[in-house]
PyMOL CGO cylinders between C-alpha atoms (Angstrom):
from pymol import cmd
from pymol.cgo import CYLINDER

trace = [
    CYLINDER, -2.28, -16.77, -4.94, -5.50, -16.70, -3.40, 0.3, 1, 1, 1, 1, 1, 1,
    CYLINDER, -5.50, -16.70, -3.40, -6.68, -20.03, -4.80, 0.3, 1, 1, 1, 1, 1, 1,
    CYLINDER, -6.68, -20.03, -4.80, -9.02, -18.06, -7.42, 0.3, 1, 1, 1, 1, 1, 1,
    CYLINDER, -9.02, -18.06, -7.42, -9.30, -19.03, -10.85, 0.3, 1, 1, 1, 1, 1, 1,
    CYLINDER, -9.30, -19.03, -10.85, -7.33, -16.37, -13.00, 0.3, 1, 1, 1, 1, 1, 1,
    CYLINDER, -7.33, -16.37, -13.00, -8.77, -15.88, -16.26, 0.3, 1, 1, 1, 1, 1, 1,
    CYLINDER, -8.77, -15.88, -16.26, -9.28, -12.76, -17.18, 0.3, 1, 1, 1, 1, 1, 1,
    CYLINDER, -9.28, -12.76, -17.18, -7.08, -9.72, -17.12, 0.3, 1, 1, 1, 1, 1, 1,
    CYLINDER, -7.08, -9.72, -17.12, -8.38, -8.65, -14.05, 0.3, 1, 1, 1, 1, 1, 1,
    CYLINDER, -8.38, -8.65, -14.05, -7.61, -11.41, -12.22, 0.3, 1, 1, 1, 1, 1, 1,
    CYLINDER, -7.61, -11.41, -12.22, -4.22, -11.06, -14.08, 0.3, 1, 1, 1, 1, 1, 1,
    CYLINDER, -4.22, -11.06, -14.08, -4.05, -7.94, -12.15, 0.3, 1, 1, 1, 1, 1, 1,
    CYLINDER, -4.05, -7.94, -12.15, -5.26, -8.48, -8.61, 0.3, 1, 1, 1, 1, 1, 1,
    CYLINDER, -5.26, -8.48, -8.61, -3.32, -11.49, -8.37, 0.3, 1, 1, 1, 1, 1, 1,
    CYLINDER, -3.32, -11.49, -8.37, -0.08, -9.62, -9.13, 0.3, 1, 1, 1, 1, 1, 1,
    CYLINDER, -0.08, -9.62, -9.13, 0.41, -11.76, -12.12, 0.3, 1, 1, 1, 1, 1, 1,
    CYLINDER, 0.41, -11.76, -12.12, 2.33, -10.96, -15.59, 0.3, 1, 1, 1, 1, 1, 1,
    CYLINDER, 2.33, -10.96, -15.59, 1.50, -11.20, -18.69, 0.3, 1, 1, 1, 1, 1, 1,
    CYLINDER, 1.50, -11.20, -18.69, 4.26, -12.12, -21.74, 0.3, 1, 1, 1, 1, 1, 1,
    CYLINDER, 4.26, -12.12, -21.74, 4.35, -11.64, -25.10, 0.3, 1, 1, 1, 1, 1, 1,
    CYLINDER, 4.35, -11.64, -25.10, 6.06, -14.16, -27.31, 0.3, 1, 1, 1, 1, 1, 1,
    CYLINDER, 6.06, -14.16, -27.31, 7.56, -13.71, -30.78, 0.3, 1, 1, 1, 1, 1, 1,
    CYLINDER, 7.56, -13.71, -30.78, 5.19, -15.99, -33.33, 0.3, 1, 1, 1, 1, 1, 1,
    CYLINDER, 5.19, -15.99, -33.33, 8.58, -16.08, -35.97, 0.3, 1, 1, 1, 1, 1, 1,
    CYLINDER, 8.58, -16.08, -35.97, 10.35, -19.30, -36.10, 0.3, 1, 1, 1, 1, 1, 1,
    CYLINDER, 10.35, -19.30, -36.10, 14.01, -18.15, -35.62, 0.3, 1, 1, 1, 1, 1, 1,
    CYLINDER, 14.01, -18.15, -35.62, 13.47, -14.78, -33.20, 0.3, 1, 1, 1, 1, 1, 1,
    CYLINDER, 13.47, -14.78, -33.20, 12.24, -16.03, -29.80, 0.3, 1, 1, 1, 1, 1, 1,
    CYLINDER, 12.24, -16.03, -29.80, 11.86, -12.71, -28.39, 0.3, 1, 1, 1, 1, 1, 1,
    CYLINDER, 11.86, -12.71, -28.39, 9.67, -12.29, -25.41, 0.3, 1, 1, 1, 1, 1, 1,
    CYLINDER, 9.67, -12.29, -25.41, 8.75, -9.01, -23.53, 0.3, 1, 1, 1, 1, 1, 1,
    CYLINDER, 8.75, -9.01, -23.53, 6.16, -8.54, -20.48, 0.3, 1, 1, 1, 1, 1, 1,
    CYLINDER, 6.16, -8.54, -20.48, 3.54, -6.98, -21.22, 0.3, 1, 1, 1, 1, 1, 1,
    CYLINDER, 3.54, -6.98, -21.22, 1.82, -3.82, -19.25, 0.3, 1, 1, 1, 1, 1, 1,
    CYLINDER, 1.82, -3.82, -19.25, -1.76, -5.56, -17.52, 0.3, 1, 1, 1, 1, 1, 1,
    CYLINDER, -1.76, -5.56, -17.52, -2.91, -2.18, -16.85, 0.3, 1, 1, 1, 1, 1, 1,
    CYLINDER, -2.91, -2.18, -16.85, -2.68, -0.70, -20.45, 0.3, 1, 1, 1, 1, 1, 1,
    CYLINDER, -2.68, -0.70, -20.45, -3.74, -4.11, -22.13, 0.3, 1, 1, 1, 1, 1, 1,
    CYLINDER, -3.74, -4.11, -22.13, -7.44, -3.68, -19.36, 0.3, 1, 1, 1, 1, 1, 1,
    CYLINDER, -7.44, -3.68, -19.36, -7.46, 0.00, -20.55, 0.3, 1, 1, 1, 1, 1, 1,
    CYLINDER, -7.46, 0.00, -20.55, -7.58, -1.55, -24.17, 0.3, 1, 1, 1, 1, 1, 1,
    CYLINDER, -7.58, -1.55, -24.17, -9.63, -5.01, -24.25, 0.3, 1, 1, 1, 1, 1, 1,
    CYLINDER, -9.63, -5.01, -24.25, -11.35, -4.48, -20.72, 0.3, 1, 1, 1, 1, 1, 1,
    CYLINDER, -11.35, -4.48, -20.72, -10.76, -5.83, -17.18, 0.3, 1, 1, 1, 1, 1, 1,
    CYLINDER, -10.76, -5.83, -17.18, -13.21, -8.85, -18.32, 0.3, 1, 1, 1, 1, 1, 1,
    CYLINDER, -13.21, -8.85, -18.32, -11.21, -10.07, -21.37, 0.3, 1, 1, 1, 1, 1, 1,
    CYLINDER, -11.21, -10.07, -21.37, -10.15, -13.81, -20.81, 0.3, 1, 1, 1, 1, 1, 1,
    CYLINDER, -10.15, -13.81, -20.81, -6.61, -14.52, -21.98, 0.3, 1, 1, 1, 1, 1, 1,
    CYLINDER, -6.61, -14.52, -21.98, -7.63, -18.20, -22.07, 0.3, 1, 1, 1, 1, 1, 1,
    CYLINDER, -7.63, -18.20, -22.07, -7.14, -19.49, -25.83, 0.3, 1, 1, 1, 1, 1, 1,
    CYLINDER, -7.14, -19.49, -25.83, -6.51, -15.76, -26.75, 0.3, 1, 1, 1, 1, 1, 1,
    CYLINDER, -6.51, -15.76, -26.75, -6.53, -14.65, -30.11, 0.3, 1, 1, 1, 1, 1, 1,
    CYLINDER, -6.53, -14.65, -30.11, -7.19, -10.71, -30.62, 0.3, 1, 1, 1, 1, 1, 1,
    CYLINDER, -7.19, -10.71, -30.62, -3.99, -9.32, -28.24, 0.3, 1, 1, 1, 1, 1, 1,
    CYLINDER, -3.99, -9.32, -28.24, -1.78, -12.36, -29.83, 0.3, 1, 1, 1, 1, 1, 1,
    CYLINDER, -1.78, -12.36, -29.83, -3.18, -11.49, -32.93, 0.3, 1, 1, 1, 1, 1, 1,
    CYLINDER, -3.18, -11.49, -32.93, -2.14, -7.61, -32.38, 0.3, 1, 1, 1, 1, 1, 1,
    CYLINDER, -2.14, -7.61, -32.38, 1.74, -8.19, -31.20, 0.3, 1, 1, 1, 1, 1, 1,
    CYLINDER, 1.74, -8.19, -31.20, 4.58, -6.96, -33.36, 0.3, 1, 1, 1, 1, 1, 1,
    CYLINDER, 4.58, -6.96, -33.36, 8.17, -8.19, -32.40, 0.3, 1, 1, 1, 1, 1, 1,
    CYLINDER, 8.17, -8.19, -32.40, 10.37, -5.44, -31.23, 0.3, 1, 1, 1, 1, 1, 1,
    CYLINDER, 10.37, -5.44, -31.23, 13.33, -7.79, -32.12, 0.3, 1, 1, 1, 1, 1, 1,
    CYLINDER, 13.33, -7.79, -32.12, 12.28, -8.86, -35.91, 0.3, 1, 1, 1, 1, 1, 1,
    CYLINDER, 12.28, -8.86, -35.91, 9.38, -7.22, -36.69, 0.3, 1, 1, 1, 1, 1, 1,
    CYLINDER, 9.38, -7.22, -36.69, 6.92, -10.15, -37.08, 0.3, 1, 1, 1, 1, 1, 1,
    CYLINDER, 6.92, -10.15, -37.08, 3.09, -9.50, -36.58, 0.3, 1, 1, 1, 1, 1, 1,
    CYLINDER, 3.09, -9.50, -36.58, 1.43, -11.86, -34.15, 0.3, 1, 1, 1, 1, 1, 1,
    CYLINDER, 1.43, -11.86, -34.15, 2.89, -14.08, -31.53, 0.3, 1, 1, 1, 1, 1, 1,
    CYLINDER, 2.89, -14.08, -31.53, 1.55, -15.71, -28.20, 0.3, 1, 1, 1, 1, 1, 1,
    CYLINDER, 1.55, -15.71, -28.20, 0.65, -15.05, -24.78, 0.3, 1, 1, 1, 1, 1, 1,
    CYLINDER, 0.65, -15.05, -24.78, 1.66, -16.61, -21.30, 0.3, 1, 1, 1, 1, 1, 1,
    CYLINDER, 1.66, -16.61, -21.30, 1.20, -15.79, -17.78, 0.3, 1, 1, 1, 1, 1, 1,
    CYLINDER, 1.20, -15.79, -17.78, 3.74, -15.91, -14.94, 0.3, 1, 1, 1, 1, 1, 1,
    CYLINDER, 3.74, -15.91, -14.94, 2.86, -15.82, -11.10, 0.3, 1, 1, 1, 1, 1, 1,
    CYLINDER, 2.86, -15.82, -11.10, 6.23, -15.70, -9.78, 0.3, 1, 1, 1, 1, 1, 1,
    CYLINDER, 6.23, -15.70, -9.78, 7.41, -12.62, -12.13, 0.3, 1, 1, 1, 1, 1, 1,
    CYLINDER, 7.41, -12.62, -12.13, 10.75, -13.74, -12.00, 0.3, 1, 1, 1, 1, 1, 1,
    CYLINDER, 10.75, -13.74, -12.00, 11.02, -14.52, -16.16, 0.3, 1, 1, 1, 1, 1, 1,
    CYLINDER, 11.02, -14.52, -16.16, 13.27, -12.27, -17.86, 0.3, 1, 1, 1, 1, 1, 1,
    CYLINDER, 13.27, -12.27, -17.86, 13.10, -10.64, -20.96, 0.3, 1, 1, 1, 1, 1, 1,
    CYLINDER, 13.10, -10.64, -20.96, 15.05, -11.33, -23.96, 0.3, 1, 1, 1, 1, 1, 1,
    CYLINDER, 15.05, -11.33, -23.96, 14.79, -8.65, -25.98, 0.3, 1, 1, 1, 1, 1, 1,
]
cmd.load_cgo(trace, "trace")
């Protein structure tokens, strides 16, 4: 990392970073990365993902089904998905 502060989704992007998406249901902890290029074509390269709401708010669980969940970021992108 370049020492820059990452805090939108652009920064996501230039600072080869991913993006996760986390299953809000209680008993499904299902996670999935997320695609940084389609989520700037939908919210903008200038949305902050710091205390996040509308993508979060917008996730469904490909596992279970629930609506809503939570975000985190990973600068290694060595987490795997466990869907």
């Amino acid at each position: 990392m370049s020492g820059k502060s990452v805090t939108t989704l652009a920064d996501l992007l230039a600072e080869g970073w991913h993006c996760w998406a986390h299953c809000g249901a209680r008993d499904c902890g299902s996670a999935s990365k997320l695609d940084v290029g389609l989520l700037i074509s939908r919210f903008g390269p200038e949305h902050s993902f710091i205390n996040e709401a509308r993508i979060s708010s917008l996730l469904v669980c490909r596992r279970c089904g629930h609506q809503g969940g939570r975000l985190s970021i990973c600068a290694s992108g060595k987490a795997e998905s466990r869907r």
